[in-house]
C-alpha positions as a Markdown table, in Angstrom:
| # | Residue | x | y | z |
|---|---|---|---|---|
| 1 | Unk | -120.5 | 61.2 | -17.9 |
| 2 | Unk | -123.1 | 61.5 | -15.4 |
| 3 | Unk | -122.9 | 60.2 | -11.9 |
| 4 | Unk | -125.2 | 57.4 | -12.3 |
| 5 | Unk | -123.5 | 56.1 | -15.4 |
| 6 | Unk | -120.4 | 56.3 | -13.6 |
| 7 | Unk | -121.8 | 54.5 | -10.9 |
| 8 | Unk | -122.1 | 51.6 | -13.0 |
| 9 | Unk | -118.6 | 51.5 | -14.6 |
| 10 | Unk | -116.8 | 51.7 | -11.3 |
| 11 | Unk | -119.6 | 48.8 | -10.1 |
| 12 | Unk | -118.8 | 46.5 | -13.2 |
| 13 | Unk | -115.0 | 47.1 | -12.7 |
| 14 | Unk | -115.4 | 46.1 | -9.3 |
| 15 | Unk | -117.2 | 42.8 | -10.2 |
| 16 | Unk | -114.5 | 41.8 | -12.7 |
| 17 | Unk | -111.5 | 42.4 | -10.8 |
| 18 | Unk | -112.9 | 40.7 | -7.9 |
| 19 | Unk | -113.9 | 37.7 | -10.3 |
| 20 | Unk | -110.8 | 38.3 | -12.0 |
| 21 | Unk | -108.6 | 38.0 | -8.1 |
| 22 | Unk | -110.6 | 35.1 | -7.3 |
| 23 | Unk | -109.8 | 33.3 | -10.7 |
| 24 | Unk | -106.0 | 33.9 | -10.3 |
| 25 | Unk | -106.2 | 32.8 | -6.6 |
| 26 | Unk | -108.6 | 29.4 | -6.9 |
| 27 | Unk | -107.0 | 28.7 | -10.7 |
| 28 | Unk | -104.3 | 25.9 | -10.1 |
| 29 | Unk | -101.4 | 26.0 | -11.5 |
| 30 | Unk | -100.1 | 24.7 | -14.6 |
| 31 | Unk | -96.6 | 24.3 | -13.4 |
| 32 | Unk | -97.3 | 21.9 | -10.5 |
| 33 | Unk | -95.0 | 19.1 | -11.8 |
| 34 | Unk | -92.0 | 21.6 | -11.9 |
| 35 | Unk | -90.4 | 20.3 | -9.0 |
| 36 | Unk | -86.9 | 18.6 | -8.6 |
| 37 | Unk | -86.8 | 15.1 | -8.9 |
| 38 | Unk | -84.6 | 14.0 | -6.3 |
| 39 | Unk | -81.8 | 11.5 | -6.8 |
| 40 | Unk | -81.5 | 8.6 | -3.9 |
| 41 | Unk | -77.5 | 10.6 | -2.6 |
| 42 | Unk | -79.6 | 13.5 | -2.7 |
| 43 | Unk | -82.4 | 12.3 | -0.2 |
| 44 | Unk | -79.8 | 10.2 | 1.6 |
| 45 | Unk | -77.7 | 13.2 | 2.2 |
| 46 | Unk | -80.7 | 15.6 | 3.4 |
| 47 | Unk | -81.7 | 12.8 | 5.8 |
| 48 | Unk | -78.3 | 12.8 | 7.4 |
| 49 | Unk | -78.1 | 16.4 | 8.0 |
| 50 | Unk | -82.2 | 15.6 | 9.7 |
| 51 | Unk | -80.3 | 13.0 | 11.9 |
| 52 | Unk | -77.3 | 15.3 | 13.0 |
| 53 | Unk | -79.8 | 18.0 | 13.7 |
| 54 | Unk | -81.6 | 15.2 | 16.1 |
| 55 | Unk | -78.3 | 13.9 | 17.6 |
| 56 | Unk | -77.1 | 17.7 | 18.6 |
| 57 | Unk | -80.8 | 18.1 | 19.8 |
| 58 | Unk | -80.3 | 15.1 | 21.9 |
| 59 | Unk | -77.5 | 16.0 | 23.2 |
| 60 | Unk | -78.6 | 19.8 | 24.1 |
| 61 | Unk | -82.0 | 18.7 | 26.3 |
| 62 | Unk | -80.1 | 16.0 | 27.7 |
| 63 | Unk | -77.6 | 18.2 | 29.2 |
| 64 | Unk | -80.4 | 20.4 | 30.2 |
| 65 | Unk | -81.8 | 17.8 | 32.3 |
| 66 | Unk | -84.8 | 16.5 | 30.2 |
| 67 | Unk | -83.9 | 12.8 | 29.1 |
| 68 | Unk | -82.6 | 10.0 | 32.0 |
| 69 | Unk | -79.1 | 8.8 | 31.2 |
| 70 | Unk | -80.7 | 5.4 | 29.9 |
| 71 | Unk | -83.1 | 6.8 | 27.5 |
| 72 | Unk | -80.4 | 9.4 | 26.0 |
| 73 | Unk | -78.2 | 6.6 | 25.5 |
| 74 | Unk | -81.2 | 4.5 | 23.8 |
| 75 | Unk | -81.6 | 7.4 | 21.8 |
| 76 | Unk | -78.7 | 8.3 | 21.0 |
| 77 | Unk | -77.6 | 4.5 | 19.7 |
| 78 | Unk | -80.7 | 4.3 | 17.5 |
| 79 | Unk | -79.7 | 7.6 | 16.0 |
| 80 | Unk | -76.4 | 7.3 | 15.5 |
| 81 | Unk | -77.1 | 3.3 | 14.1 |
| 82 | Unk | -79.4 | 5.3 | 11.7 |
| 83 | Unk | -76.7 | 7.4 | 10.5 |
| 84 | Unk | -73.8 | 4.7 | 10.3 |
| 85 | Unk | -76.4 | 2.9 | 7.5 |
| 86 | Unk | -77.4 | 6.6 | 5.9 |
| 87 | Unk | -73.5 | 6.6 | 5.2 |
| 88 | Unk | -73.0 | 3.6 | 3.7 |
| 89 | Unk | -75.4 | 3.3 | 2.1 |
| 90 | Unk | -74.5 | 6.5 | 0.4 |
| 91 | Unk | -70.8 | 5.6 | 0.0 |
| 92 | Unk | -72.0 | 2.3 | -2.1 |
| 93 | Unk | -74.0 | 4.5 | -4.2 |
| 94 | Unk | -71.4 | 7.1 | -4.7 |
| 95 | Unk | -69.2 | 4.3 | -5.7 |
| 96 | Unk | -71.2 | 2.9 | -8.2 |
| 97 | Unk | -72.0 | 6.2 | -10.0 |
């Protein structure tokens, strides 16, 4: 094989693997609708561990000195009211199931 022919085949390999990256990358995908459909306990129960993670946040900066007394008790009531109807709510539908 001479150098110029060879020059050639590496040039056209070049061209169609980079075509061939920028397909796979750009390409969507079939699978897109593979996710988990998500039961209402399930969402319910994700959103109380969100609003635990909040409360202990709360609680953290307010010790460190960020929040005034009134609005970490503001806070903290609407969070914990929040929480009190995530667990019902979930208890009715765990009793139904």
């Amino acid at each position: 094989m001479n150098p110029q022919t060879f020059t050639v085949v590496v040039e056209i390999f070049c061209c169609v693997f980079a075509a061939a990256v920028l397909v796979y990358v750009f390409l969507p995908s079939r699978d897109s609708d593979s996710g988990v459909d998500k039961t209402r306990v399930v969402y319910l129960y994700e959103r109380k561990e969100v609003v635990y993670e909040n409360l202990r946040d709360l609680n953290f900066e307010y010790r460190a000195g960020k929040y005034p007394e009134e609005d970490f008790r503001e806070q903290r009531s609407q969070l914990e009211n929040e929480t009190a109807q995530l667990v019902a709510e979930m208890d009715h539908l765990e009793r139904q199931a």
